[in-house]
Structures are given as structure tokens and as C-alpha cells.
VOPAGU-2260 file (C-alpha; in pm, 1 decimal, decimal comma):
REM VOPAGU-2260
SITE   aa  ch    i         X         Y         Z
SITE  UNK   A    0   10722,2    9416,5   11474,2
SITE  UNK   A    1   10470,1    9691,8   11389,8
SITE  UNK   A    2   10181,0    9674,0   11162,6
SITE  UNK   A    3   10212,4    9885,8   10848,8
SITE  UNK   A    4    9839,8    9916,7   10769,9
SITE  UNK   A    5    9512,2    9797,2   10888,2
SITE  UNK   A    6    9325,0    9736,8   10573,8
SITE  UNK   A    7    8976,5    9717,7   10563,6
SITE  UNK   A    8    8815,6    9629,3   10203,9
SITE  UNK   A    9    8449,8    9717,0   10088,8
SITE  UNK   A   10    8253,0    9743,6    9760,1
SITE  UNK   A   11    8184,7   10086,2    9736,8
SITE  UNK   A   12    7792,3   10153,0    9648,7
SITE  UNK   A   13    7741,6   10345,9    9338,5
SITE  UNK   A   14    7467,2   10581,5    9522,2
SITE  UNK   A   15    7647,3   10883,6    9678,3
SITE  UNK   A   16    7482,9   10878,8   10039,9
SITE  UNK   A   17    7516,0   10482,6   10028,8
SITE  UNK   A   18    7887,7   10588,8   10003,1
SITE  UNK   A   19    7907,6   10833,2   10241,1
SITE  UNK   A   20    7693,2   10568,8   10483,6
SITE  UNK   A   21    7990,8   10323,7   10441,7
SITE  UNK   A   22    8251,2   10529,4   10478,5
SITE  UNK   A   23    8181,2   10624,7   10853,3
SITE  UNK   A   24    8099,6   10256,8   10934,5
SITE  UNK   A   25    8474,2   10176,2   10811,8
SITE  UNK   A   26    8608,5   10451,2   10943,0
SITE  UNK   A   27    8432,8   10343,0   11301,9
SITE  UNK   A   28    8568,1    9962,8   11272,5
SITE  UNK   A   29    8879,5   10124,9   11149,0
SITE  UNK   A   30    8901,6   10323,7   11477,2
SITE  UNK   A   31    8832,1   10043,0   11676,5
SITE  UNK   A   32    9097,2    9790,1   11492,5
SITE  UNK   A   33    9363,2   10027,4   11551,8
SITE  UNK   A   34    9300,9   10060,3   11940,7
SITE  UNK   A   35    9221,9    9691,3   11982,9
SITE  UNK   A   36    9594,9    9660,5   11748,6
SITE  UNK   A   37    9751,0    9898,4   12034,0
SITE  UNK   A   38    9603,7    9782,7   12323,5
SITE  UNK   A   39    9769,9    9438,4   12261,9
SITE  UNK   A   40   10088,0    9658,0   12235,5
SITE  UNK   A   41   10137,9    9669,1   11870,6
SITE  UNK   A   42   10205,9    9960,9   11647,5
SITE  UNK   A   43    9945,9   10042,5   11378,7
SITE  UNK   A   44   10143,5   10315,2   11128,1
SITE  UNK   A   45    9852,5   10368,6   10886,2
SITE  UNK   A   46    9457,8   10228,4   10840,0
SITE  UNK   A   47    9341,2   10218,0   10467,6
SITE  UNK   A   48    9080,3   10094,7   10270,4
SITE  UNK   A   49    9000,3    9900,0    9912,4
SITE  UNK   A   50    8733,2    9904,6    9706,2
SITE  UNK   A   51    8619,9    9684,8    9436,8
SITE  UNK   A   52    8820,8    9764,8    9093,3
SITE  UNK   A   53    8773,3   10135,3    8971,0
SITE  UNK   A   54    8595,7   10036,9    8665,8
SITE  UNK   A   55    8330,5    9866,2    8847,8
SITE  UNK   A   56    8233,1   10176,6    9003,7
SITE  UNK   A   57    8387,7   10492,2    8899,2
SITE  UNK   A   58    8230,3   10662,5    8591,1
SITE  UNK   A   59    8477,1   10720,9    8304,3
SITE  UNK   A   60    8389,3   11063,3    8283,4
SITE  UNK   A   61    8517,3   11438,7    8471,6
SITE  UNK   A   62    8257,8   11324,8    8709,6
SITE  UNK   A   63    8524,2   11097,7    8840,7
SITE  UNK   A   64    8745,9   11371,4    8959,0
SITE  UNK   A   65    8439,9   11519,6    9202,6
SITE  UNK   A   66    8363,0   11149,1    9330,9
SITE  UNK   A   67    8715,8   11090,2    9409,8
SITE  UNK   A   68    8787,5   11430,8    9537,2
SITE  UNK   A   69    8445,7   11378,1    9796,0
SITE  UNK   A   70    8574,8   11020,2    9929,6
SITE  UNK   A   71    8900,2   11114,2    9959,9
SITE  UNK   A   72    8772,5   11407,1   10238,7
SITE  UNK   A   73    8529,6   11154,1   10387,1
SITE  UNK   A   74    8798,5   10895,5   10415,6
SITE  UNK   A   75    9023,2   11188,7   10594,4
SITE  UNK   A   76    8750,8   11281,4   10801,2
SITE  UNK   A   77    8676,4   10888,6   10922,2
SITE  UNK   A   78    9092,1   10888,4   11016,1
SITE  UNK   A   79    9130,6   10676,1   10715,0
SITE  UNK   A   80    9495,8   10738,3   10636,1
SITE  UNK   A   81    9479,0   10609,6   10208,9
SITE  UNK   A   82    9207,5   10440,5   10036,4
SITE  UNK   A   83    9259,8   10278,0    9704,7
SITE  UNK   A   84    9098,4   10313,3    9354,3
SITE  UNK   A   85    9052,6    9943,9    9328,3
SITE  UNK   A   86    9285,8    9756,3    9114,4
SITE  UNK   A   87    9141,3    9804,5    8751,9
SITE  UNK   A   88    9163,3    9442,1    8625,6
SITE  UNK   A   89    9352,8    9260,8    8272,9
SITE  UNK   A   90    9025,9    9183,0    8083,9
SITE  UNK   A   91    8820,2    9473,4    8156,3
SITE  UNK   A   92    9096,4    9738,1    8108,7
SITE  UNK   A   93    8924,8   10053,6    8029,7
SITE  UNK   A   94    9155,0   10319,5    7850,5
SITE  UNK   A   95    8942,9   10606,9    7851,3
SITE  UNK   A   96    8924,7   10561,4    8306,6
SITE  UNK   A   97    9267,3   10464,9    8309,3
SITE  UNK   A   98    9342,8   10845,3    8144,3
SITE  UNK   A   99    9185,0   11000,5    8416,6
SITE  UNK   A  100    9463,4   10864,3    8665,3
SITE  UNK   A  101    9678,5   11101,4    8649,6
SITE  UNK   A  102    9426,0   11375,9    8727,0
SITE  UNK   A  103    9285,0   11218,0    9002,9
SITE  UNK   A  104    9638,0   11146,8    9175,0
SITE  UNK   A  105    9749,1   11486,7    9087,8
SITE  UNK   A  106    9461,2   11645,2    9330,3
SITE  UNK   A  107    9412,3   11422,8    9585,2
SITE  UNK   A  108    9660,6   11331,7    9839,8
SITE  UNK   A  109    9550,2   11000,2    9987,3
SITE  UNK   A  110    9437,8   10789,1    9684,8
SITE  UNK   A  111    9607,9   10517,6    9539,2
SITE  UNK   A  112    9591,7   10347,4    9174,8
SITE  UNK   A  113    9688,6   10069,1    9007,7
SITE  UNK   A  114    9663,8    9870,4    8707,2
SITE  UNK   A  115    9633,9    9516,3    8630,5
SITE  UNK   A  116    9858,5    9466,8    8311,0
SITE  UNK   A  117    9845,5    9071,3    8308,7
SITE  UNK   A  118    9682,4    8798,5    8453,5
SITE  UNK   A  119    9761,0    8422,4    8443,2
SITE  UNK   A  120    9368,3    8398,3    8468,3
SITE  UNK   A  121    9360,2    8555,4    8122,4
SITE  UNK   A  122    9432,4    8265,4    7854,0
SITE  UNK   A  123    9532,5    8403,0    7528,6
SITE  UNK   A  124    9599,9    8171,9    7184,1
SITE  UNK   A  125    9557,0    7881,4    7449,5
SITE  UNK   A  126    9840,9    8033,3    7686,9
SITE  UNK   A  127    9854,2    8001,8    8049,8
SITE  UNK   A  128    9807,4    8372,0    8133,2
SITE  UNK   A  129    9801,7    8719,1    7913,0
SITE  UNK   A  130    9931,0    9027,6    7914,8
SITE  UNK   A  131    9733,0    9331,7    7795,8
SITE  UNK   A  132    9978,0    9542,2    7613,6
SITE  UNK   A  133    9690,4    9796,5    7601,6
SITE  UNK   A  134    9724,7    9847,7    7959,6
SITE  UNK   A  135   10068,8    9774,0    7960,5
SITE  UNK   A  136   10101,8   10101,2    7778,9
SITE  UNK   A  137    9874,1   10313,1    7922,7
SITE  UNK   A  138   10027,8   10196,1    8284,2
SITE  UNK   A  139   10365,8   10374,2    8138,8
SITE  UNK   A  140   10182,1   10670,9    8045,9
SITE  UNK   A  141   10084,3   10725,5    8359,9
SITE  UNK   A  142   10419,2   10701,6    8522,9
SITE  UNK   A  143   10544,0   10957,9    8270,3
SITE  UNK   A  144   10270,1   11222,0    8332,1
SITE  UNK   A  145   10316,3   11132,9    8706,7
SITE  UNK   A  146   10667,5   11186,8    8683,7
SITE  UNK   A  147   10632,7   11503,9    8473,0
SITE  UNK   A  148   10336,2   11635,1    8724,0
SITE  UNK   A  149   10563,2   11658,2    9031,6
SITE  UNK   A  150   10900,2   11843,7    9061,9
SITE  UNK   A  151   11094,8   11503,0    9238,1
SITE  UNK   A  152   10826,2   11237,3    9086,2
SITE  UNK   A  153   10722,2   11159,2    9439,3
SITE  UNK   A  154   10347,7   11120,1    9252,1
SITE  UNK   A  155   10428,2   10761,4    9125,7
SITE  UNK   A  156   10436,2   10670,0    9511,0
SITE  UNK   A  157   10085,4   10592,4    9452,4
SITE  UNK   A  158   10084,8   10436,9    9140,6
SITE  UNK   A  159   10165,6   10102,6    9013,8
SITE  UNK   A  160   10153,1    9817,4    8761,4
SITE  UNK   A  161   10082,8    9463,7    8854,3
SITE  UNK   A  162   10091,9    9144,6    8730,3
SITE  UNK   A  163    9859,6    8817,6    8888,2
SITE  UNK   A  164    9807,2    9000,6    9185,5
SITE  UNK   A  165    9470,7    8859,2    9377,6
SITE  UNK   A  166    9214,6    9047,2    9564,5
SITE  UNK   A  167    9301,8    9111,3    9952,4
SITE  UNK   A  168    9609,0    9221,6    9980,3
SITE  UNK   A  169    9665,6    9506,7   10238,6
SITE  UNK   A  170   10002,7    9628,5   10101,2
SITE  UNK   A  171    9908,8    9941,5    9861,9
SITE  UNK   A  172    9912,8   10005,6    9593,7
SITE  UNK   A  173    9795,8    9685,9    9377,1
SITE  UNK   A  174    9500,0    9605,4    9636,9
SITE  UNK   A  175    9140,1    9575,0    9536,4
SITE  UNK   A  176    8837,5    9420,5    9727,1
SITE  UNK   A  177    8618,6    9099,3    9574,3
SITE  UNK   A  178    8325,7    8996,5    9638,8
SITE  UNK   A  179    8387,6    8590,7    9744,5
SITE  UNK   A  180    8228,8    8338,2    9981,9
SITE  UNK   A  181    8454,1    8425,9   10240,9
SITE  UNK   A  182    8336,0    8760,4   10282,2
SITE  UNK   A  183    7976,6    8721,8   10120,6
SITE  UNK   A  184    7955,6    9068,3    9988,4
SITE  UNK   A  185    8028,0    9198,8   10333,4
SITE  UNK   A  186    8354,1    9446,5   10459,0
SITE  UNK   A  187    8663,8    9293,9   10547,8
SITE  UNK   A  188    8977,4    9353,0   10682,5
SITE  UNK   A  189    9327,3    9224,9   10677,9
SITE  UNK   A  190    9686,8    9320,2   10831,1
SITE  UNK   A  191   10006,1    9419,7   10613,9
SITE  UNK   A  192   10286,7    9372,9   10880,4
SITE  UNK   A  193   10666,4    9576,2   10900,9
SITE  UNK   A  194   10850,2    9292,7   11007,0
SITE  UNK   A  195   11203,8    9321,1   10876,5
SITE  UNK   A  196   11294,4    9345,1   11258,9
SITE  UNK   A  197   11173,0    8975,2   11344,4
SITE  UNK   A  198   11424,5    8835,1   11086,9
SITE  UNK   A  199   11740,7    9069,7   11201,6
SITE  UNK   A  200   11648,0    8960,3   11583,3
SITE  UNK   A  201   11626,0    8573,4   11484,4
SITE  UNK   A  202   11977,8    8555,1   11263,0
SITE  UNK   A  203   12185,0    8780,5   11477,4
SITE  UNK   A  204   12108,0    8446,4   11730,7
SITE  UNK   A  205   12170,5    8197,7   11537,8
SITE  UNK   A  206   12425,0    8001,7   11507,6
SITE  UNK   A  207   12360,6    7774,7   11190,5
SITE  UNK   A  208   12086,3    7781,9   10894,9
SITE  UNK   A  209   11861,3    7546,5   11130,6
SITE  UNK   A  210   11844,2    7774,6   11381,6
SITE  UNK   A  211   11782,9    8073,3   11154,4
SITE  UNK   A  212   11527,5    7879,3   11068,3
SITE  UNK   A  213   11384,1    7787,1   11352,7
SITE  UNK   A  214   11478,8    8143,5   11540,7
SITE  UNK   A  215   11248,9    8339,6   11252,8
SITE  UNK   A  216   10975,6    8059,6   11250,8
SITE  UNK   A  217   10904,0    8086,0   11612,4
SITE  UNK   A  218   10890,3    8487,4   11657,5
SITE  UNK   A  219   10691,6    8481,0   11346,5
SITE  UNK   A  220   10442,4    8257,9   11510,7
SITE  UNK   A  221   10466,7    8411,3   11822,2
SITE  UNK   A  222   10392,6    8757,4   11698,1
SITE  UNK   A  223   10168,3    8660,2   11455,8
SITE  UNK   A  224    9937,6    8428,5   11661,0
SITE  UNK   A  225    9922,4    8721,4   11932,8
SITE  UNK   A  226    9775,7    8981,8   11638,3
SITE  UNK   A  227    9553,7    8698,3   11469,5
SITE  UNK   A  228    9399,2    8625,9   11787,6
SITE  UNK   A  229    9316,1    9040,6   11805,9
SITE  UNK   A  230    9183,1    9013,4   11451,8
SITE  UNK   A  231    8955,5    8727,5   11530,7
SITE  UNK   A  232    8788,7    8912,5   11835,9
SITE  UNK   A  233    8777,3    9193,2   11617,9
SITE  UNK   A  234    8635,3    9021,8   11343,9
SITE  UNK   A  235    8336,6    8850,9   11553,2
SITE  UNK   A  236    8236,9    9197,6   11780,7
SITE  UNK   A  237    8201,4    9381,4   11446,8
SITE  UNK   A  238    8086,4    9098,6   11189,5
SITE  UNK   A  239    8362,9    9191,1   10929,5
SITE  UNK   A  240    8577,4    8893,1   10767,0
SITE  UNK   A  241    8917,0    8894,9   10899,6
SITE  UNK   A  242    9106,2    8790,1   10539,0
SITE  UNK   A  243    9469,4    8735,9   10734,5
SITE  UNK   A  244    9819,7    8864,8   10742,2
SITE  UNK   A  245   10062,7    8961,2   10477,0
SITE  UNK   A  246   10375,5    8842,4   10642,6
SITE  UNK   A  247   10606,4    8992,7   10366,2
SITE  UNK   A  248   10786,8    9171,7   10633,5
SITE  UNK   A  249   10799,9    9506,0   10487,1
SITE  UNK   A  250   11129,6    9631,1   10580,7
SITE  UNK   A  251   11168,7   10045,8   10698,6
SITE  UNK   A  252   11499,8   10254,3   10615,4
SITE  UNK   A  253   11684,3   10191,1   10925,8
SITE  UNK   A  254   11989,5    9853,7   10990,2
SITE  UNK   A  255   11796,8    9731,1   11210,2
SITE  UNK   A  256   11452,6    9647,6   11003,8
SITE  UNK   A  257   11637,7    9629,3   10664,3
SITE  UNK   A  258   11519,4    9252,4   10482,6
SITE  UNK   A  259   11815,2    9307,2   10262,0
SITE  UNK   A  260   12037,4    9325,2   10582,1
SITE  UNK   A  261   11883,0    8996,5   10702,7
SITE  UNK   A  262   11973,1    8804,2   10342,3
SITE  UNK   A  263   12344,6    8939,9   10428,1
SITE  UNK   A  264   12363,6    8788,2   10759,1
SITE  UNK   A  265   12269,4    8487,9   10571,4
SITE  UNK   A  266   12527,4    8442,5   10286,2
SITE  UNK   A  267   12781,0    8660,6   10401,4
SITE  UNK   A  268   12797,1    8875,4   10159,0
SITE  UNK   A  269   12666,4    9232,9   10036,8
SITE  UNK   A  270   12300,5    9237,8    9922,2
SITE  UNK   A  271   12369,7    9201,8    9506,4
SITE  UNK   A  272   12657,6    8991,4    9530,5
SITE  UNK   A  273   12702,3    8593,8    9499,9
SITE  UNK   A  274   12507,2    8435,4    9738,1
SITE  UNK   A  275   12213,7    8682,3    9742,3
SITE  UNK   A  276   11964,3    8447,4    9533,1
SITE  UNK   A  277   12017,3    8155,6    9743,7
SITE  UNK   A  278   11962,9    8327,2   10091,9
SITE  UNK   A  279   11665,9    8511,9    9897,4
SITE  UNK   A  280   11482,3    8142,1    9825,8
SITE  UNK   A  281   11574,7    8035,6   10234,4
SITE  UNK   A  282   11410,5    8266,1   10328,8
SITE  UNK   A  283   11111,4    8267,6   10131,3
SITE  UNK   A  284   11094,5    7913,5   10223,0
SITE  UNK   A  285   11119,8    8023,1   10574,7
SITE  UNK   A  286   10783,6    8255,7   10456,0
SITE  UNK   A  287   10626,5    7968,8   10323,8
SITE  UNK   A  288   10658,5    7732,1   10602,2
SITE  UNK   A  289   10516,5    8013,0   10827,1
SITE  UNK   A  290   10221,7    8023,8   10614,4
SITE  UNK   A  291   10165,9    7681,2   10677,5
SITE  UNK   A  292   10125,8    7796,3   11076,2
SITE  UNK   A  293    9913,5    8119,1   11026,4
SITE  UNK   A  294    9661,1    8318,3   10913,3
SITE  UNK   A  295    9761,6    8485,1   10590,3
SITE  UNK   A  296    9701,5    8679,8   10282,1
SITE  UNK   A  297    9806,5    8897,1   10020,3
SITE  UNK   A  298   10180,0    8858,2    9904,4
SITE  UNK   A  299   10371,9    8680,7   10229,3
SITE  UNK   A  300   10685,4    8650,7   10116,9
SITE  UNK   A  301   11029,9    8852,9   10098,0
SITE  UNK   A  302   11008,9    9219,9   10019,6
SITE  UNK   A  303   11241,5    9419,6    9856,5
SITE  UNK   A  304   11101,2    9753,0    9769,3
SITE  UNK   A  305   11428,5    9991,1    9668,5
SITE  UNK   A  306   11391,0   10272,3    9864,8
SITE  UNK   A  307   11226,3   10183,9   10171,2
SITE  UNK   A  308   11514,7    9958,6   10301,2
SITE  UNK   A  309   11815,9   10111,6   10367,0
SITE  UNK   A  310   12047,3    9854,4   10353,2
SITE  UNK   A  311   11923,2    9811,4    9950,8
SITE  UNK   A  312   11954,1   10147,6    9908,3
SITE  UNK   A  313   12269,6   10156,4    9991,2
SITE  UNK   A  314   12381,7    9846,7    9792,2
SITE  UNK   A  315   12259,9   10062,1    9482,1
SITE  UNK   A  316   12429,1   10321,9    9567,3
SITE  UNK   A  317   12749,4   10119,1    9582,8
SITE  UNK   A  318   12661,1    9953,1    9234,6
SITE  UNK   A  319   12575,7    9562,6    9334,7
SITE  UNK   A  320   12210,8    9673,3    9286,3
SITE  UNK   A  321   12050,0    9690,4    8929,2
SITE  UNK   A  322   11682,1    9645,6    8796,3
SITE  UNK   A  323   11811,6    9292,1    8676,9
SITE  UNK   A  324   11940,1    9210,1    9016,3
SITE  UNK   A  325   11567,0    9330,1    9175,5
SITE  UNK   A  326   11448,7    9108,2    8902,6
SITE  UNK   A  327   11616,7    8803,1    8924,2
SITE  UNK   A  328   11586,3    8834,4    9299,0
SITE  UNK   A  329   11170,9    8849,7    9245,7
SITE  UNK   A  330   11200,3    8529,0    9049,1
SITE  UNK   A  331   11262,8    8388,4    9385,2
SITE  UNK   A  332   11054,9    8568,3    9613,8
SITE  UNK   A  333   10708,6    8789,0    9599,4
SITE  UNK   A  334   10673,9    9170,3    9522,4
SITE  UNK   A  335   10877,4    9309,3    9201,1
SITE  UNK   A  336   10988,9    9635,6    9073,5
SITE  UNK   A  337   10929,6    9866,0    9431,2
SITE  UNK   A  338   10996,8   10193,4    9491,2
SITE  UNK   A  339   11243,6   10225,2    9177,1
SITE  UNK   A  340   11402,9   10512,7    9152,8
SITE  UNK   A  341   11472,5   10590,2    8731,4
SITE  UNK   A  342   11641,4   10864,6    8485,1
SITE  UNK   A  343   11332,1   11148,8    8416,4
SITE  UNK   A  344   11379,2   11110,5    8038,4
SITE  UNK   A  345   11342,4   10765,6    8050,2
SITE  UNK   A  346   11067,3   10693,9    7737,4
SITE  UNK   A  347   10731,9   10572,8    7822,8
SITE  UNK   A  348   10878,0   10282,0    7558,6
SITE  UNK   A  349   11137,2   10192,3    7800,0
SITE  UNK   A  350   10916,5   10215,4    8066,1
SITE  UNK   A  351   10649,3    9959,7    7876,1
SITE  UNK   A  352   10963,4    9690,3    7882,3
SITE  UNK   A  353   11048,7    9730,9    8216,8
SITE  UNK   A  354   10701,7    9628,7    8318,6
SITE  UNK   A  355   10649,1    9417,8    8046,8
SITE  UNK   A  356   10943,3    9184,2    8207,9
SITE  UNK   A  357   10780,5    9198,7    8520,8
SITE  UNK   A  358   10435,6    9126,8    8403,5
SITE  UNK   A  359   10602,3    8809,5    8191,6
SITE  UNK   A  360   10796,1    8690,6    8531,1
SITE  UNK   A  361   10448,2    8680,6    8715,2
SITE  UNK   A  362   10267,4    8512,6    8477,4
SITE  UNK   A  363   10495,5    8229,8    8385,3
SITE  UNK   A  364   10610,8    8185,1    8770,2
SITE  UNK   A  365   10228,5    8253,3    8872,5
SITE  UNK   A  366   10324,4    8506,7    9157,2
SITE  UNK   A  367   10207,9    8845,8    9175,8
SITE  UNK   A  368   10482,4    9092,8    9096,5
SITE  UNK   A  369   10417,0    9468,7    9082,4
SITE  UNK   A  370   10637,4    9746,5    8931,5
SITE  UNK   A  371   10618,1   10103,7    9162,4
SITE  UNK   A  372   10947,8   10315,1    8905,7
SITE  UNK   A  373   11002,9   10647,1    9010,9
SITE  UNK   A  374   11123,0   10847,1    8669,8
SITE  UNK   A  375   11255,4   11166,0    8884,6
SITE  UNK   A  376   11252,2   11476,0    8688,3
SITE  UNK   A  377   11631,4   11617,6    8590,1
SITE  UNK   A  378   11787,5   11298,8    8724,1
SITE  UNK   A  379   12007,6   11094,9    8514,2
SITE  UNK   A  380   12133,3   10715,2    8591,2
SITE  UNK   A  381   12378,6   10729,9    8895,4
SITE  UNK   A  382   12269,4   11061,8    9058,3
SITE  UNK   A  383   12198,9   11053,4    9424,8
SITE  UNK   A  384   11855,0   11068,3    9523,9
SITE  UNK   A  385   11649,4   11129,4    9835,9
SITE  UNK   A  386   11300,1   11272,6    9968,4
SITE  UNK   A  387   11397,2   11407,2   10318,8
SITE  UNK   A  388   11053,1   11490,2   10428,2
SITE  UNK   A  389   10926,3   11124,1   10366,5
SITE  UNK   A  390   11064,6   10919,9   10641,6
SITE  UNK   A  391   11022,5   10590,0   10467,5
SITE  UNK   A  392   11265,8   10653,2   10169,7
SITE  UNK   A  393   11654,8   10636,0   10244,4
SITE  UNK   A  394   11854,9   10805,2   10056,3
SITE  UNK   A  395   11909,3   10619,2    9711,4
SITE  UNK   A  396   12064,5   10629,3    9324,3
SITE  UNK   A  397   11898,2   10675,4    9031,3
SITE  UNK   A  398   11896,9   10325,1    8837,7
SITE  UNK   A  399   12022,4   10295,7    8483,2
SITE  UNK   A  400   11739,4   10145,0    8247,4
SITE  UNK   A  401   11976,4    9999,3    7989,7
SITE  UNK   A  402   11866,9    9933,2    7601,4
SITE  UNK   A  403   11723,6   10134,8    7322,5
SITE  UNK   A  404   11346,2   10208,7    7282,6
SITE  UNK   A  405   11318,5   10060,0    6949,2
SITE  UNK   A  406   10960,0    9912,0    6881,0
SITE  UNK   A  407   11063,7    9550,1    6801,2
SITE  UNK   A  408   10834,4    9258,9    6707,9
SITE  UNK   A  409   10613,9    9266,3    7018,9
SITE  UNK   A  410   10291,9    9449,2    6959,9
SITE  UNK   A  411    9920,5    9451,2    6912,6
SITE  UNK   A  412    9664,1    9401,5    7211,1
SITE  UNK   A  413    9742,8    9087,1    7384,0
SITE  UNK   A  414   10094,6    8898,5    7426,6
SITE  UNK   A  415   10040,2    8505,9    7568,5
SITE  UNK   A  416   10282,5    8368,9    7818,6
């Protein structure tokens, strides 16, 4: 098991030198965190830090690009790997800071963005959750000027729309920092594990679902009662709230830490194939039962992002993937659309329906989803794809976004669920 990101979580101070203040504390506890992290023998790939959502402190203005442009060097400077924007939230979408995205992506290299396109919080006509089709639009904009800003698209790495997604999650990019009674105000910090590993090592031993069971439960205890225990030392030498773990188990493109690999070993047949939805919901009960026994936060459950797991990738490649199998697989288990790879010329109409479905899945289900698509310049549906200087990406296929981008009935502001 390694730890994909230690992810400290602050409300940035509107004053500049406040800011700058801040930044070195966190990048001190960050230092700290990730020596404590390795001194207990665990890898730490990445630190990273959330703020607050971006419209509660960034200026919609061209000011926005210096701001981001000076925290971005101070956050390199403190050995703070990424930092995030802040999720910018359903009800207080603002369209004229949401243009500015792009920009601000475009010319810095470790900020991250997201959107918050729906949000069962949001009750619309008496529904149980809403979906800003403002933002739902704007968040495909984005993608397309992403896409169209980079020669392979690589840009929308650190860009995403969510749906229902809480505060506190340390998996990028739909992570934002509130203000709660658990942290009173104050920084925090929480652990996004790469896990994939644990689940490979427990069903290559077993001999029956029980002991797959079993197998996964205890090394996910094990392991994550040893790195909870540094977290709470952590958490009491430096006064920072120690929010949990994200146990989804991100997966890296190798067999042997591949999540789809560990559904196959499961049913007994190829990731996308019959049998893939039923081992999906064991083990996200598996998940859920562990959450039961630990510490935890953010997502915690089964993630499937497209690229990173090379045992998906290649499933897509051999045609049992789709976006409707990705779907119908997050109906079952907790992160979405991830790391899609799509045609370049998809339309930013297309690309409002793909996330529209995801938004709608989130809200009725009341998970959070996220959609991460990847429109690749000069790529077209069933092309080969890969990033060979990006060591978490296997080598994948362009995925086939099927229907016509006809406006339909759907449209106005707000769409209930």
C-alpha cells in the first residue's frame, strides 16, 4: 500500500501576506507528515493542499491569474506537490470566475479546478437535489478550451465536474476545504491511499468469497490502523484535525495494483463482461464494512478511473469497456467518469450530457460522482492513446460518445432530480 497524497486543507486568507504566512506553516506540517508517513515505512507519492471554494476567495477578475500564479510558486517552494482551487459550489456558481479556468490551468502547472454541477443539498421545485445546468455548461466549456489548449489534452488532468461531492476529500480534483466543528476554522489534513495492491494480495489467497472477504478486511485494517495511528500523533504534535482516510484504493497502471484486476479474480471474468456489476457491489460492501473499522473520509469506495489502471485500460482497448459500462459500474460503487479518454471534436453539447448523466446518477443515488473526460485533440473513437512521460496513465483507446447533440427538451437554469 502507498499513500497517494497527504492532503492538508486550509481557508486561504484573503490578505496576501496572511497567505503567504499560511502557506509555509502547511508546507512545514506538510514536511513533517510526509517523514512521520515514511518513517512508519509507508510511501507518500505526492502532498497537496485545499482551500475553501474559489469563489469564496478568488476575485473574478485578471487579478486572479497573478494570485494564482503567486501561490502556485509558494506552494512549490513549501514542497507542496498540487494545491486546489477549491471546489466552486452548485448554488453559488459564478460564471464570470468559472471563465477564468481555463487561463489559470493553462499557466500554472500545479493547480487543480473543479466544479460543482449538482448537489442533492440543492432542492429545486421540491426535488431532492438540483443540478445547475448553468454550471453544467460552463464545466463543458472548460473541457473543450482545455482540450483545445494542449496538443494531447493532457490539461483536463486537472479539471473536473462533480456531482454531491462533500468537503474533505484528499483525492484531487473535486476537493475543497469547510469550515465545520470538527476542524473549527483550523487546518486539517487527511490521507488518499493507492491501495489496489491490498485487494490483489487478499483474493489471490483466497479460496471462497468469505475469505476474500475476510483476507481484504483484515490487511485493510491492518494497514490502515498502522497509518491512522501516525495521523493521530501527527495530528496532536501539530494541532491540525486529522479528517481520515479515503480507502478508495486508487489503483496505478501496473497487474499487480489494478482494482479492475481484483473484480476479475472475483467473477471470473474480464472487467466489462457479465459478472462485473456484482463483484463491483462485493466489494464495495467489503469498503463499507471497513469503514465501519476505521478512520475515514472522502469517497472510500471502489475506484475506477480509466486510465490509471491498466487492467481497465486494457479492457477498453479490447471493447468490453464503454462510458455506459463506467457508468453503470458507478451506480454501484463511488467515483464516476475518471480519466476518460474522448474523440477531440466531441461538442461541448455532448460533453454537457455526458456529465449531465453523471451529475443525475449522484444525485438520485446520493453519492458523489465526478466526471475527469479527456477530449484529445485529432483523436477519433477507437484510436490508441497514451502519454508516455506520465507514469500513471497506461496506454488506452479513445471512447466513443454515442448520440447526436441535438438540444432536446432539457434546458433553462436548474433541472430537479
Amino acid at each position: 500500500m502507498r499513500i497517494r497524497s497527504l492532503t492538508t486543507g486550509a481557508a486561504l486568507p484573503t490578505e496576501e501576506a496572511a497567505r503567504a504566512s499560511l502557506i509555509m506553516r502547511l508546507g512545514t506540517f506538510s514536511r513533517a507528515g510526509r517523514a512521520a508517513l515514511e518513517d512508519a515505512g509507508f510511501t507518500v507519492q505526492t502532498t497537496r493542499l485545499s482551500t475553501q471554494p474559489i469563489e469564496r476567495w478568488l476575485p473574478p477578475n485578471a487579478s486572479a491569474l497573478r494570485i494564482v500564479s503567486e501561490l502556485g510558486q509558494m506552494c512549490a517552494v513549501e514542497d507542496i506537490f498540487y494545491w486546489s482551487l477549491g471546489t466552486m459550489q452548485t448554488e453559488s456558481f459564478d460564471p464570470d470566475l468559472a471563465g477564468y479556468i481555463p487561463e489559470i490551468i493553462a499557466n500554472s502547472d500545479n493547480v487543480f479546478a473543479s466544479i460543482q454541477v449538482g448537489d442533492r443539498r440543492v432542492p429545486v421545485n421540491n426535488g431532492q437535489g438540483g443540478i445547475n445546468l448553468d454550471a453544467v455548461r460552463s464545466a463543458a466549456g472548460i473541457i473543450k478550451a482545455l482540450s483545445a489548449g494542449s496538443e494531447d489534452g493532457f490539461l483536463n488532468l486537472r479539471f473536473a465536474a462533480a456531482a454531491n461531492c462533500p468537503p474533505h476529500v484528499p483525492f484531487y480534483p473535486a476537493s475543497y476545504y469547510e469550515e465545520d466543528e470538527q476542524n473549527g476554522g483550523a487546518p486539517e489534513f487527511g490521507l488518499a491511499l493507492e491501495a489496489a495492491d491490498l485487494a490483489i494480495q487478499a483474493f489471490e489467497q483466497a479460496r471462497s468469497q468469505d475469505e476474500a472477504r475476510e483476507n481484504l478486511l483484515a490487511l485493510l485494517v491492518e494497514q490502515g490502523d498502522k497509518v491512522a495511528q501516525v495521523c493521530g500523533r501527527l495530528a496532536a504534535e501539530h494541532g491540525y484535525t486529522f479528517t481520515g482516510l479515503d480507502i478508495s484504493m486508487a489503483p496505478y497502471p501496473e497487474p499487480d495494483r489494478s482494482a479492475a484486476r481484483a473484480l476479475e479474480m472475483l467473477s471470473g471474468s474480464p472487467f466489462g463482461g457479465a459478472g462485473t456489476l456484482a463483484a463491483a457491489t462485493f466489494f464495495t460492501g467489503i469498503l463499507k464494512e471497513a469503514r465501519r473499522r476505521l478512520p475515514t473520509v472522502g469517497y472510500s469506495g471502489l475506484m475506477l478511473p480509466a486510465l490509471e489502471d491498466q487492467t481497465l485500460a486494457e479492457r477498453t482497448l479490447q471493447g468490453l469497456v464503454s462510458l455506459d459500462t463506467l457508468l453503470l459500474v458507478s451506480a454501484v460503487c463511488g467515483l464516476g467518469l475518471d480519466t476518460v479518454p474522448m474523440p477531440g471534436d466531441v461538442s461541448q453539447r455532448q460533453l454537457e450530457k455526458v456529465i449531465l448523466d453523471m451529475a443525475s446518477l449522484a444525485i438520485r443515488l446520493d453519492k458523489p460522482l465526478t466526471a475527469r473526460l479527456l477530449p484529445v485533440p485529432g483523436k477519433s473513437a477507437g484510436d490508441p492513446v497514451e502519454w508516455p512521460d506520465y507514469p500513471y496513465f497506461a496506454k488506452g483507446m479513445i471512447m466513443n460518445v454515442p448520440g447526436e447533440d441535438g438540444e432536446g427538451l432539457i434546458g433553462g437554469s436548474w433541472l430537479s432530480i
